[in-house]
C-alpha positions in Angstrom: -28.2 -70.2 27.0 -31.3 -68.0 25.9 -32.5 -67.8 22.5 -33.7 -65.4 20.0 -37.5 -65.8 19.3 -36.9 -64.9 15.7 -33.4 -66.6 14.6 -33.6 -69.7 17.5 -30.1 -69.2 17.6 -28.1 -69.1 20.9 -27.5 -65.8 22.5 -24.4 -64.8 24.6 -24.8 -64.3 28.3 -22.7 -62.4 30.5 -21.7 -58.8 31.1 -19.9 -58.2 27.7 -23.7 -59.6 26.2 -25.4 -56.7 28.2 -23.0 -54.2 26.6 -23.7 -55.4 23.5 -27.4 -55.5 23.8 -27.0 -52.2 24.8 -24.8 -51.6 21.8 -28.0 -52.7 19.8 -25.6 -55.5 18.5 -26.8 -59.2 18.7 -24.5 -62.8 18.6 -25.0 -66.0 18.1 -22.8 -69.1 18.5 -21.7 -70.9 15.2 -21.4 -74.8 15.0 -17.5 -74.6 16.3 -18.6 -72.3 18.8 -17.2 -68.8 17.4 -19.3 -65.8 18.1 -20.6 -64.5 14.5 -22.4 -61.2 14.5 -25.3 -62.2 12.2 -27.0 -58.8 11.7 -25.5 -55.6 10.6 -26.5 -53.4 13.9 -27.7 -50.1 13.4 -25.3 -48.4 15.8 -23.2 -48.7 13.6 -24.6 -47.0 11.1 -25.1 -44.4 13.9 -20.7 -44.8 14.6 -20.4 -43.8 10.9 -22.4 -40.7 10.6 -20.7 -39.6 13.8 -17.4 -40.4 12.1 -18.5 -38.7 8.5 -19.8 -35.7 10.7 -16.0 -35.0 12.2 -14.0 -36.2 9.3 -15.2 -34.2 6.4 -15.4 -30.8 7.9 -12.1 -31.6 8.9 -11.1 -32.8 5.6 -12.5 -30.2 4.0 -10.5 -27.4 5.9 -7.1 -29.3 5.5 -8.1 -28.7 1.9 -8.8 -24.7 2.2 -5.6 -24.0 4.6 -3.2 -27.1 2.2 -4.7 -25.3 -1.5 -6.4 -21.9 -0.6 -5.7 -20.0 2.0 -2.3 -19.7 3.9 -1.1 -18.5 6.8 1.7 -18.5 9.4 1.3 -21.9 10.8 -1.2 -23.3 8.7 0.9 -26.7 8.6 0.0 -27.2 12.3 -3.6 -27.0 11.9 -3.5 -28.7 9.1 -1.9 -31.7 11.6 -4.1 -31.4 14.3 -7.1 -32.0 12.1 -5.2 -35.2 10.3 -4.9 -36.6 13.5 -8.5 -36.1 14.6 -9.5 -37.9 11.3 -6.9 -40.9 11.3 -7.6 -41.4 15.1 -11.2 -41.2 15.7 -13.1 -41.8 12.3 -10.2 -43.8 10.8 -9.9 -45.6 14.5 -12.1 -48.9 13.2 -9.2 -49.4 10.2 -6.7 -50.1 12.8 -8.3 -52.7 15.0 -9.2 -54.3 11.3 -5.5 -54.4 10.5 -5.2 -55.9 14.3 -7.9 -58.5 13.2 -5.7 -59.3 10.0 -2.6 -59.9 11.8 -4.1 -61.5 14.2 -5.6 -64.2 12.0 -3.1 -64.0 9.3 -5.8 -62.8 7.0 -5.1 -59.8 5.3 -8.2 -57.4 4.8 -8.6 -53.7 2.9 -7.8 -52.3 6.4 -4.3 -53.7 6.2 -4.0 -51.2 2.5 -5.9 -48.4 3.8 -3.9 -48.0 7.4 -0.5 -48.7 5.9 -1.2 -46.0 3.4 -2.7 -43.5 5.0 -0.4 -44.1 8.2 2.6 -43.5 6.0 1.5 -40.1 4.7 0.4 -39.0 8.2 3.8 -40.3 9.9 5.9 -38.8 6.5 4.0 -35.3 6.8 4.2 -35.3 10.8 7.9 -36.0 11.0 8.7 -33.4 8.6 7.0 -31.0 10.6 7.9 -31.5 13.6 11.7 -32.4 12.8 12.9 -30.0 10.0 16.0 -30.8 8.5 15.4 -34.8 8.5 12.6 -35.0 5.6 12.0 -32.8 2.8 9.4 -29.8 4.0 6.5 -32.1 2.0 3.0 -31.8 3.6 0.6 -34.3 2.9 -2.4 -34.1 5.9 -4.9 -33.7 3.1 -4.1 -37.2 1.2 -4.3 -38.8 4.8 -7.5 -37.1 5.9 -9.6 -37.2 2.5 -8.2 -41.2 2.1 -9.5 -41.9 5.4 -13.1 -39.8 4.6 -13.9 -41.1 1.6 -13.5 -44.5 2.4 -15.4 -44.3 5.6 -18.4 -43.0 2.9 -18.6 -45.7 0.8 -18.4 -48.2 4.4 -21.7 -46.2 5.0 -23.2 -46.9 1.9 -22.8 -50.2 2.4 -23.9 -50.5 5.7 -26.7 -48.5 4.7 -27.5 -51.0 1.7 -27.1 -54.1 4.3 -29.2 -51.9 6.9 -32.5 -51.5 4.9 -32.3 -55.5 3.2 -32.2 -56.4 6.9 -34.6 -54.1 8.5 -37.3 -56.6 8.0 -35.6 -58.9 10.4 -35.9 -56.3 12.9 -39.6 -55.9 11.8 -39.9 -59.5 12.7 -38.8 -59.2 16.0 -41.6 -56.3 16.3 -44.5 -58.4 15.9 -44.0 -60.5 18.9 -45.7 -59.4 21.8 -43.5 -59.7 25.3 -45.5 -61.3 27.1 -49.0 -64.3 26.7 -52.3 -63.9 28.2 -52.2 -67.6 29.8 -55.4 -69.4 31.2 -54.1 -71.4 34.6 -56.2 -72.6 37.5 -56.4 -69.5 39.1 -57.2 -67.4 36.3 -56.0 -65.6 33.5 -51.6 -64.7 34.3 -49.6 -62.7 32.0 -46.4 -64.8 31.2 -43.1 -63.9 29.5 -43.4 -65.2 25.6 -40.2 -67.7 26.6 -42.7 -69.6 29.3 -45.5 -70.3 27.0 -45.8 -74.3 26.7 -47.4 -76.4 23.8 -50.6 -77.1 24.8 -51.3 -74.0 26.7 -54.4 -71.9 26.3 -53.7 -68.4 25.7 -56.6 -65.7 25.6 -56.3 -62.7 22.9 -58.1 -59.8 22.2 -59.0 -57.5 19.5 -56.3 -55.2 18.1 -53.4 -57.6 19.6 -50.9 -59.9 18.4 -51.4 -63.9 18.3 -48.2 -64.8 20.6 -47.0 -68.0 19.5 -48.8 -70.3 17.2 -52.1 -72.4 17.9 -55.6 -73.3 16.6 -58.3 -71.5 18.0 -60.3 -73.1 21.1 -63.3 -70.8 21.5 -65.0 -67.8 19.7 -65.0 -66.7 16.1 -62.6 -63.6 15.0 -61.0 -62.6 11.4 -57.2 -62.7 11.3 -54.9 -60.1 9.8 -52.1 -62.2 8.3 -50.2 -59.7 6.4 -46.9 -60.4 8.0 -46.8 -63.6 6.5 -48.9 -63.5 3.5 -48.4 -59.8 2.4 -52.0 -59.3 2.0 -53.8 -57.2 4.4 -57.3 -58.8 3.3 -58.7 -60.3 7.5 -59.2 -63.5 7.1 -62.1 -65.7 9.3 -61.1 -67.7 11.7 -63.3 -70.2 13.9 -62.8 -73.0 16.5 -60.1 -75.4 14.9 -58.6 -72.8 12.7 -54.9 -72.3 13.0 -53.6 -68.8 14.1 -49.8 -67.9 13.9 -47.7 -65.9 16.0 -47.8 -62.4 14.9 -50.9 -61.8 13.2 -53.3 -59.2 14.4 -56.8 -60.5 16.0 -59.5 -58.7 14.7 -62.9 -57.8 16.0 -63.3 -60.9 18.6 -62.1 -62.3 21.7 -60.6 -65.3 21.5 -59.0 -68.0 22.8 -56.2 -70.5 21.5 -53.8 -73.5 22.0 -50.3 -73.1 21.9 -48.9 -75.6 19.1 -45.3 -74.3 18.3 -44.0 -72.3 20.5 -40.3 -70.3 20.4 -38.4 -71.4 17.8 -40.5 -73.6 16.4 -43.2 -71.3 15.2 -43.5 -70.1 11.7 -42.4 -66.5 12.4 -39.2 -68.0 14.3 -38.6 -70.4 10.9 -39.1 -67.0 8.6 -36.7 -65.6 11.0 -34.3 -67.9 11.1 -34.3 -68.3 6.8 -33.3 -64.6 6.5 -30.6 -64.9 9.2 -29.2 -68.0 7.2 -29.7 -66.2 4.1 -27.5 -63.2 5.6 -25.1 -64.9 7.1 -24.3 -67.8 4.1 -21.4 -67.1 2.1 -22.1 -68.3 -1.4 -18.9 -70.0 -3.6 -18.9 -66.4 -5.2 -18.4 -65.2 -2.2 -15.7 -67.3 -1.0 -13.8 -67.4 -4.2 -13.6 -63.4 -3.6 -12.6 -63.9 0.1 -10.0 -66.3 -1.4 -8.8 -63.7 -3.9 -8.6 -61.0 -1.5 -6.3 -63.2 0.8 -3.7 -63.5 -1.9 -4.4 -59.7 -3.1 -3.8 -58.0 0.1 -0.1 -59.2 0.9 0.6 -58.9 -2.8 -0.3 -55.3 -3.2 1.9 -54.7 -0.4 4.6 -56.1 -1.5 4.1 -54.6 -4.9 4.2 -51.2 -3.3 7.5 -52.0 -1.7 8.7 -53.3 -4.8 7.5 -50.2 -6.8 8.7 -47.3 -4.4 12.3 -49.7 -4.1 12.9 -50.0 -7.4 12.3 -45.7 -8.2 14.3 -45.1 -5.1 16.6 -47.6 -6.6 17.6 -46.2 -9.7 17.8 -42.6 -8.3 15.1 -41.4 -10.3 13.4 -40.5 -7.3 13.8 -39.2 -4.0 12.4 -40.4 -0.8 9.6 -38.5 -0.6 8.1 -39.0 -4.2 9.2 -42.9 -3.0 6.8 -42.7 -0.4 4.2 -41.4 -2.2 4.6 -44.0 -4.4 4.7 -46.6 -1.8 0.8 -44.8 -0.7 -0.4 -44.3 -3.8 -0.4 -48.0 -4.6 -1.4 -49.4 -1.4 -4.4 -46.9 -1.7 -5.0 -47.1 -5.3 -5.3 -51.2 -4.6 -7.5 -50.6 -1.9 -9.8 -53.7 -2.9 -13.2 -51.9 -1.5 -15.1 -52.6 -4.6 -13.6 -56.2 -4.5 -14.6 -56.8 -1.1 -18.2 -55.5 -1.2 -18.8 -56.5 -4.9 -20.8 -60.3 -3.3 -22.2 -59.1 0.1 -23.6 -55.7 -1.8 -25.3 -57.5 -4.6 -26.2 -60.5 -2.3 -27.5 -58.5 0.7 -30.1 -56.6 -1.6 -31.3 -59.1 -3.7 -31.9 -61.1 -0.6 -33.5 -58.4 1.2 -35.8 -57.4 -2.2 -36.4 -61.3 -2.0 -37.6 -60.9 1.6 -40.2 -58.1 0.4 -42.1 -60.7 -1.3 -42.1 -63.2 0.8 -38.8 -65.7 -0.7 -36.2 -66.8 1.1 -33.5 -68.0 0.1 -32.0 -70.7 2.9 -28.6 -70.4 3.1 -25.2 -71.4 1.3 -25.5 -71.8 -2.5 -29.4 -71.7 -2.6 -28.9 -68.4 -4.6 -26.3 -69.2 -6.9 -28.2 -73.0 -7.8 -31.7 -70.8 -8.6 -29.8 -68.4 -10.8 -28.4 -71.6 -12.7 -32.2 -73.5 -13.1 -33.5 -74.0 -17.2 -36.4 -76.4 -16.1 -39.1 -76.3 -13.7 -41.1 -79.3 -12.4 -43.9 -78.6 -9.9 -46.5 -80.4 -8.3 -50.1 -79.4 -9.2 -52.7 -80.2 -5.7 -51.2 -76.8 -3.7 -48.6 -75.3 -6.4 -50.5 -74.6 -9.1 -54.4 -75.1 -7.3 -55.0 -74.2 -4.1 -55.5 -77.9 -2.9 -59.2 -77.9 -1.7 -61.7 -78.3 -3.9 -64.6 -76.2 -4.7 -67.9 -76.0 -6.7 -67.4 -75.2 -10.1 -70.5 -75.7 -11.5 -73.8 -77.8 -11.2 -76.8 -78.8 -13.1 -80.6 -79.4 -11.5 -83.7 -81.1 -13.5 -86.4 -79.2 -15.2 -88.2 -76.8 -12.3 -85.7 -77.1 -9.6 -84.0 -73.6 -9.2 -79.8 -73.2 -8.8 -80.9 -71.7 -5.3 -83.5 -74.4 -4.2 -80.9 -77.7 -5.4 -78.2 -75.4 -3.5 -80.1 -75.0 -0.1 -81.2 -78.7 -0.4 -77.4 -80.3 -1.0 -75.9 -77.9 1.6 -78.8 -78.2 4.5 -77.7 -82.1 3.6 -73.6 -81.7 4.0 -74.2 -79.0 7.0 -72.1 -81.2 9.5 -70.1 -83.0 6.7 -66.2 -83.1 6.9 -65.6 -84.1 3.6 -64.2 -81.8 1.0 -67.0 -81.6 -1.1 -69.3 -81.5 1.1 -67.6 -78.2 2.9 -67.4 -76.9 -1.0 -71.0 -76.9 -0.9 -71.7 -75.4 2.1 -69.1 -72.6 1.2 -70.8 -71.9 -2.0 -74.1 -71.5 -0.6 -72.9 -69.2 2.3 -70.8 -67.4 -0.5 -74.6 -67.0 -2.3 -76.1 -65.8 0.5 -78.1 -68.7 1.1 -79.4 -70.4 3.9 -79.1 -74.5 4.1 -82.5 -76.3 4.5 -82.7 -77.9 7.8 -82.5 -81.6 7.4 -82.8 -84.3 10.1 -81.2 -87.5 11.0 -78.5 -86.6 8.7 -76.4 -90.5 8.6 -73.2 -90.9 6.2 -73.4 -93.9 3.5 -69.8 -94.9 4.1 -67.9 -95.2 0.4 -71.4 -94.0 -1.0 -72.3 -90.4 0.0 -74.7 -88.7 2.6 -78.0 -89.3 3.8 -81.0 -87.1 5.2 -84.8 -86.4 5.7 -86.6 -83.1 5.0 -89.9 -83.0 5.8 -90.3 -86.5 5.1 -88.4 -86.7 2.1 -85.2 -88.6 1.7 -82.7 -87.0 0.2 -79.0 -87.9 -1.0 -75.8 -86.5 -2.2 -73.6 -89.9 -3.5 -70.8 -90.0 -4.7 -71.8 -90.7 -8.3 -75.3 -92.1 -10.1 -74.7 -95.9 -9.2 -77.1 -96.9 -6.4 -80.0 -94.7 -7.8 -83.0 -96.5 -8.8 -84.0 -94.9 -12.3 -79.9 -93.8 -12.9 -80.1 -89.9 -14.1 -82.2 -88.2 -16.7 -80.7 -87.5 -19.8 -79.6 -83.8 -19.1 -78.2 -84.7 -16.1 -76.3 -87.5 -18.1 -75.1 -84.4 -20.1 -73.7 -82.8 -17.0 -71.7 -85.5 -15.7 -70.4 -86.0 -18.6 -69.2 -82.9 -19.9 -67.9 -82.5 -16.2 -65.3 -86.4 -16.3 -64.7 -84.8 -19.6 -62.9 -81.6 -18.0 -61.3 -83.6 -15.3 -64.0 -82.4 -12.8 -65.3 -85.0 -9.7 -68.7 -85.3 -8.8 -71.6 -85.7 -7.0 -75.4 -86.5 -7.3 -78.0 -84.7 -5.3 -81.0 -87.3 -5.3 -84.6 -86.8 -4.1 -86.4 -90.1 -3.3 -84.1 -92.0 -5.3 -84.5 -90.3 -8.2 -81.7 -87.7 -9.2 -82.0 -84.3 -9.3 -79.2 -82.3 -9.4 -75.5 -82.6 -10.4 -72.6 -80.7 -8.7 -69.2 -80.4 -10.4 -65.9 -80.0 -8.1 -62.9 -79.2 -8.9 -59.2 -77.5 -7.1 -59.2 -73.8 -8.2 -56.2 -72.6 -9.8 -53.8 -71.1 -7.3 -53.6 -66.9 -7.7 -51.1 -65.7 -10.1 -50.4 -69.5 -11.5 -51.3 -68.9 -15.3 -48.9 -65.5 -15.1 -46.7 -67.5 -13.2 -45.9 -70.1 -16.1 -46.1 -67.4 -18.6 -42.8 -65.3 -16.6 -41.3 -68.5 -16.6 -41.5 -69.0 -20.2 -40.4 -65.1 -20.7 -36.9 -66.0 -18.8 -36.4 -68.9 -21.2 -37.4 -71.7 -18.6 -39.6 -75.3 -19.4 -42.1 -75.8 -17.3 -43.1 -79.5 -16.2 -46.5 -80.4 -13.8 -46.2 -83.7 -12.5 -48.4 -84.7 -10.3 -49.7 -88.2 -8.8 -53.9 -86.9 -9.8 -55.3 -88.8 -12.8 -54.6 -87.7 -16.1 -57.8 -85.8 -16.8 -57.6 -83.6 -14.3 -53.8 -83.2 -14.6 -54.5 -81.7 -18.2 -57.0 -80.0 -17.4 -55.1 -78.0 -14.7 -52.3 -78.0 -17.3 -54.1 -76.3 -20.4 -55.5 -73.7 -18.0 -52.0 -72.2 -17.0 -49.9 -72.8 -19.6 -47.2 -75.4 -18.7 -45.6 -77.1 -21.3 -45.8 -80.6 -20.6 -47.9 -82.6 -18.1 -46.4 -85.6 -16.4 -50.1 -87.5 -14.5 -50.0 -90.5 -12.2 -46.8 -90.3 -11.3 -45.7 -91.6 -7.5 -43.3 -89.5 -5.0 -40.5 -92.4 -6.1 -41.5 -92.0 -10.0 -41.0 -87.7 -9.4 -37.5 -88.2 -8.0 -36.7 -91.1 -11.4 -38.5 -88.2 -13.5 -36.1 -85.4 -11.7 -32.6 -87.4 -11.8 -33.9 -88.1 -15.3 -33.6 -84.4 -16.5 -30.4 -84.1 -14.7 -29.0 -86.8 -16.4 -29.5 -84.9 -19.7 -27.6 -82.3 -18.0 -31.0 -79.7 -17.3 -30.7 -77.9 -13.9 -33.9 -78.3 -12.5 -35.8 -76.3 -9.8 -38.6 -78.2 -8.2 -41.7 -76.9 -6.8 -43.7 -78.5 -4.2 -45.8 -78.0 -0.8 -46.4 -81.9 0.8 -44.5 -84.2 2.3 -44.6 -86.5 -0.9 -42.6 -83.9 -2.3 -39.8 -83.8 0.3 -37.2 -86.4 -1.8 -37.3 -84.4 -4.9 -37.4 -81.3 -3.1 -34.2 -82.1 -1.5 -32.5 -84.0 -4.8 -33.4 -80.8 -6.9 -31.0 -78.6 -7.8 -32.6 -76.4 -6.2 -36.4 -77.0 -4.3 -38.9 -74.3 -4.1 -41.0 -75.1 -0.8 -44.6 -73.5 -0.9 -44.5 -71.7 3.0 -48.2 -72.7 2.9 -47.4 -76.1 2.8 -45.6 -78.7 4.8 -43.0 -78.4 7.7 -41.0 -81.2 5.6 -41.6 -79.6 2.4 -40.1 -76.3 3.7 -37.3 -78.1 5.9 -36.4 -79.5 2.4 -36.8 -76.6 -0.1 -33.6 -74.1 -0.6 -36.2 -71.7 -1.0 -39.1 -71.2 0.7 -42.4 -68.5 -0.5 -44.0 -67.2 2.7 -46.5 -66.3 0.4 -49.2 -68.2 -1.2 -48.4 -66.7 -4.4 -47.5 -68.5 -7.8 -45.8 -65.6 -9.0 -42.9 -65.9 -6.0 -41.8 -68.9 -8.5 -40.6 -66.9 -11.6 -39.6 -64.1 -9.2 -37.1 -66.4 -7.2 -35.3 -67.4 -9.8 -35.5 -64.4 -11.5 -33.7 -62.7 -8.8 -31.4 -64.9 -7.7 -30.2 -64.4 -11.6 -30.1 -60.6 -11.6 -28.2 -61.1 -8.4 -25.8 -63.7 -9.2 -25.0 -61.3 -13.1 -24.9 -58.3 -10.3 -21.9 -60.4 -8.5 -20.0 -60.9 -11.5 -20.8 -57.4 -13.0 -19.5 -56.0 -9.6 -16.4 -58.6 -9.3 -15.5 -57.3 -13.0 -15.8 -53.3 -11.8 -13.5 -53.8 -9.2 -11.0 -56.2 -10.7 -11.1 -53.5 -13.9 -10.5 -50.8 -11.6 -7.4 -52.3 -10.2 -6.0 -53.7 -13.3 -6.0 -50.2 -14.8 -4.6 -48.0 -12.0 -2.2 -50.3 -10.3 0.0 -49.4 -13.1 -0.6 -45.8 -13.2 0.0 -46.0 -9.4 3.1 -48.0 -10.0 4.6 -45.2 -11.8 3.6 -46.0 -15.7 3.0 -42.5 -16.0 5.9 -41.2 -14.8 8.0 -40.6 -18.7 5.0 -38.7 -19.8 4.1 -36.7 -16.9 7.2 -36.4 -14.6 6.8 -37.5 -10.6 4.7 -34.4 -9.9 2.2 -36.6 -10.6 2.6 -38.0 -7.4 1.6 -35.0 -5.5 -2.5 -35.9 -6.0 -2.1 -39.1 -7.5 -3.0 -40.4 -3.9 -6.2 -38.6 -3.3 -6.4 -39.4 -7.4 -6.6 -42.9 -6.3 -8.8 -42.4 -3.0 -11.6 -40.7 -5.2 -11.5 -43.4 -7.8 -11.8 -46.4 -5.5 -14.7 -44.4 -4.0 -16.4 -43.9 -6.6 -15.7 -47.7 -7.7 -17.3 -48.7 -4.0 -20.1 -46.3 -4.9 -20.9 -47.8 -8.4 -20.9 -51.0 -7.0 -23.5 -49.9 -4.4 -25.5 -48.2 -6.9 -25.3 -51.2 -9.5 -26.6 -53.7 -6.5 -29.3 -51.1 -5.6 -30.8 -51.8 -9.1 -32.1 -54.7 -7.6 -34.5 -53.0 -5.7 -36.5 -52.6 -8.8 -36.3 -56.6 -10.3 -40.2 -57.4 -10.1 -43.0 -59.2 -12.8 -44.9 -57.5 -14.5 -48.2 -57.2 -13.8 -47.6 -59.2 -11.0 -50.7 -60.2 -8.8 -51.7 -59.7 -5.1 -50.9 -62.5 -2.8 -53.5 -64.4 -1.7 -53.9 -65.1 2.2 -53.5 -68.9 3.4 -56.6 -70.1 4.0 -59.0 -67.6 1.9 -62.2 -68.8 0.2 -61.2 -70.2 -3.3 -63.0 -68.5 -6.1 -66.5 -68.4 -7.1 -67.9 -70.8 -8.7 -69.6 -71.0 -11.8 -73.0 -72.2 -12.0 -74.2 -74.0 -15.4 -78.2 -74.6 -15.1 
């Protein structure tokens, strides 16, 4: 079978498939190999409006010709357009009810066809059949019933529309086809043909197929559809490129890594479809709810229009009506939307900003977190280091001891030797040109410059004459701050000092503070030494720092807190944080990071973006209260009018009552679907204050300071 490039999951073939491709509709197979439809399709959003668009015109003249204006056979209008409405808008409540039966699952379309069906087949046979019913019209309960309810389904289906629509937007940034390089040339090839390990070429303006590093030629990257920040990023032989980001201003070429499913877009893709398609224990407690509710309004509206008829207090007709008013007044719409609304937009809002939630109970064991532990290297700092400051002797020049250290590390594949190199391209400076540049393995790097030897080691040991007392100073001050070094040495004398460090990540420091705002602890445990730990620590704000610690000691450290009964959330972007990613509560997976990390985490941030910590879990609370606020609504809403529809009413206001209490009851439930609509929509707004651009993967970390 073929599969999705976004979700990886299987697609059905065969002539029904084509119809519903053509339908806009799209299945996958589940596990026990049931067809689920995993995304709301927009036809039928497009069904609704073409429903709505007969049914309330229609409605709305039942209403003129039933309460306004009469006429000589205004009844039989009145019909015809009933049976417009409860055929072709209120068609879709039918085949539910056939579902229901069917599975032995009762559903709100079991409530909403038995009532409305009895008012249309009541009104309809006393019209046509005079004599055998009382002369009772009720076309307008039936019609309005049938049109209200169809408009909160479409505020619904417009709520799960616009949380999913970035799913579709996925889908969008795949090109069809891959610019391949064979033998004979350069072939256009379907995306599903591309192979690891083939060389793809791209040019300016397009779309990176399928993920790859580059091969040849030097571009910058537009990586918003991953990082939300439309800043290019450069990009040169080596450099990884990932399906759907825009090349910029060069041609290049590229080897396929992960191709189909297995890119990073098709993972993103396939996170949101497991976040839309997860029922969390919220969820299926409701579902659970509504299987019992269902038969037992029914029966309840028996019971209620029996007992009435019964007793002789009431005739058939006001019997009947009773019989509707509950089944329609019970009409558990609220109930059953009250998860999937609230869920659907605070997953989608979570989507915006670049957190997934994967799946199952992800959302509900966030919402429940008091404690946060997170790693440091790649959480908190962006996990390469950089300059942060550096010291030269008397006479030498920030610019001169920069041009000579980085003319030095030019070729050098360590870390701090690329730091160097990017701070003097970042000053606009050119590196010296040294010669027979040869590493001092466990020592440093060695050069010659116009017959001078010069050095960068890895500290002062080796040096003939040690350092000179400022430079002394220096290293000092920077072992004191949890800063590595190096020594730039001329001759064998030194005669300059470079401080490194790992910058903190962007929006770290706010993202502790948000975390403190919502009540939360906030633990950094990392395996660095201790120094450097704290120094990290006392620059963002966390409120305890846990240093040296191995990957076993952070899952004894985690189990440890859950042993004292804390729910912790753990944050973490290597594959040394995999085991207490997974034995978290819940695990936060940095999307930068790791493929284990993120196969581990509940929730992954595309983004490389502190602030999507606080932000997770704050919205997987305001979604979870949403749930309950909604579930409360609708279980209110019931508990009042069930008795009013049951006839509590009846010594104080007669059975007249009955003669709107229907429509009465089809207003209020939607108004109760509507407010549970609105009060999920509110999520749409949950956000941080102040909350700081994402930064792209792979950016320049920040400037350095320089201390002469």
């Amino acid at each position: 079978m073929p599969t999705d490039p976004i979700c990886g999951m299987y697609v059905e073939e065969g002539p029904d498939a084509l119809q519903l491709f053509r339908d806009n509709r799209l299945y996958y197979f589940c596990s026990s190999g049931c067809r689920i439809q995993f995304a709301e399709p927009r036809a039928q959003l497009v069904r609704l409006r073409r429903g709505l668009a007969v049914a309330w015109p229609a409605s709305a003249v039942i209403l003129l010709v039933t309460y306004g204006i009469h006429f000589a056979g205004w009844p039989y209008l009145a019909f015809g357009l009933a049976a417009v409405v409860q055929f072709y808008p209120g068609l879709p409540f039918y085949r539910g009810t056939w579902d229901a039966l069917r599975t032995r699952m009762g559903n709100m379309d079991v409530l909403i066809a038995v009532g409305t069906t009895a008012a249309f087949a009541y009104s309809t046979v006393a019209l046509f059949l005079p004599g055998r019913l009382p002369a009772a019209y009720y076309f307008d309960a039936s019609a309005l019933i049938v049109t209200l309810i169809l408009t909160g389904n479409y505020l619904e289906h417009l709520t799960r529309d616009r949380a999913t629509g970035a799913l579709r937007k996925l889908r969008e940034m795949l090109p069809s086809t891959a610019r391949v390089l064979r033998a004979a040339g350069e072939v256009d090839v379907p995306l599903a043909e591309v192979s690891v390990g083939d060389r793809f070429r791209v040019r300016p303006g397009e779309r990176f197929p399928t993920d790859g590093r580059l091969a040849a030629g030097r571009t910058t990257v537009n990586e918003a559809i991953l990082t939300g920040e439309s800043v290019p990023v450069a990009k040169g032989p080596g450099d990884r490129v990932l399906a759907g980001s825009m090349n910029g201003e060069g041609v290049v070429e590229a080897e396929a890594t992960r191709v189909g499913e297995d890119t990073f877009l098709a993972e993103v893709g396939r996170l949101m479809t497991e976040a839309e398609t997860s029922r969390v224990p919220l969820q299926r407690l409701a579902d659970r709810i509504a299987a019992v509710f269902v038969p037992a309004i029914l029966t309840l509206a028996v019971a209620a229009a029996a007992a009435w008829y019964a007793f002789g207090a009431a005739g058939f007709t006001v019997a009947l009506l009773i019989f509707v008013s509950v089944a329609i007044t019970a009409c558990p719409c609220a109930f059953g939307i009250a998860t999937p609304a609230a869920i659907v937009v605070g997953t989608g809002r979570a989507a915006e900003e670049g957190i997934l939630f994967k799946g199952h109970d992800a959302l509900e064991r966030a919402a429940a977190a008091d404690i946060v532990l997170t790693d440091k290297t790649g959480t908190l700092t962006l996990g390469r280091p950089a300059v942060a400051a550096f010291s030269g002797t008397a006479g030498r020049s920030d610019d001169e001891l920069l041009a000579l250290a980085a003319g030095l590390e030019a070729g050098s594949e360590h870390p701090y030797g690329r730091a160097i190199v990017a701070e003097a391209v970042r000053r606009n400076l050119r590196p010296l040109r040294v010669e027979n540049v040869t590493a001092l393995p466990g020592q440093g790097i060695r050069g010659q410059l116009e017959g001078r030897t010069l050095e960068v080691r890895a500290d002062e040991r080796g040096l003939a004459e040690g350092v000179p007392s400022e430079l002394g100073r220096a290293l000092d001050r920077a072992r004191a701050a949890g800063q590595s070094v190096s020594v730039l040495a001329e001759a064998g004398h030194a005669v300059g000092v470079f401080a490194f460090e790992d910058p903190i990540a962007p929006g770290a420091a706010e993202a502790v503070r948000a975390l403190h705002e919502d009540g939360l602890r906030v633990v950094m445990v990392t395996g660095d030494h201790a120094s450097a730990a704290e120094s990290v620590g006392r620059r963002v704000g966390v409120d305890e720092v846990r240093a040296g610690v191995s990957p076993a000691g952070k899952l004894e450290l985690l189990r440890e807190f859950q042993r004292q009964g804390r729910r912790v959330a753990f944050v973490g972007d290597g594959v040394n944080d995999a085991a207490a990613l997974l034995a978290a509560d819940v695990g936060i997976a940095i999307g930068a990071g790791t493929d284990v990390a993120r196969e581990a985490g509940g929730v992954v941030l595309v983004r490389a973006d502190a602030t999507g910590i606080p932000l997770a879990l704050r919205l997987a609370r305001r979604t979870v209260a949403k749930v309950r606020q909604n579930l409360l609504w609708a279980l209110g809403y019931n508990s009042v009018l069930l008795p009013i529809a049951a006839g509590i009413l009846v010594p104080f206001l007669g059975f007249g009552v009955y003669d709107v209490l229907p429509i009465t009851g089809a207003v209020a439930m939607g108004l109760s679907s509507t407010s549970v609509v609105l009060n999920s929509f509110s999520l749409r707004w949950v956000r941080l204050g102040g909350r700081s651009a994402a930064a792209p993967v792979g950016t320049a970390p920040p400037a350095a300071s320089a201390a002469g």
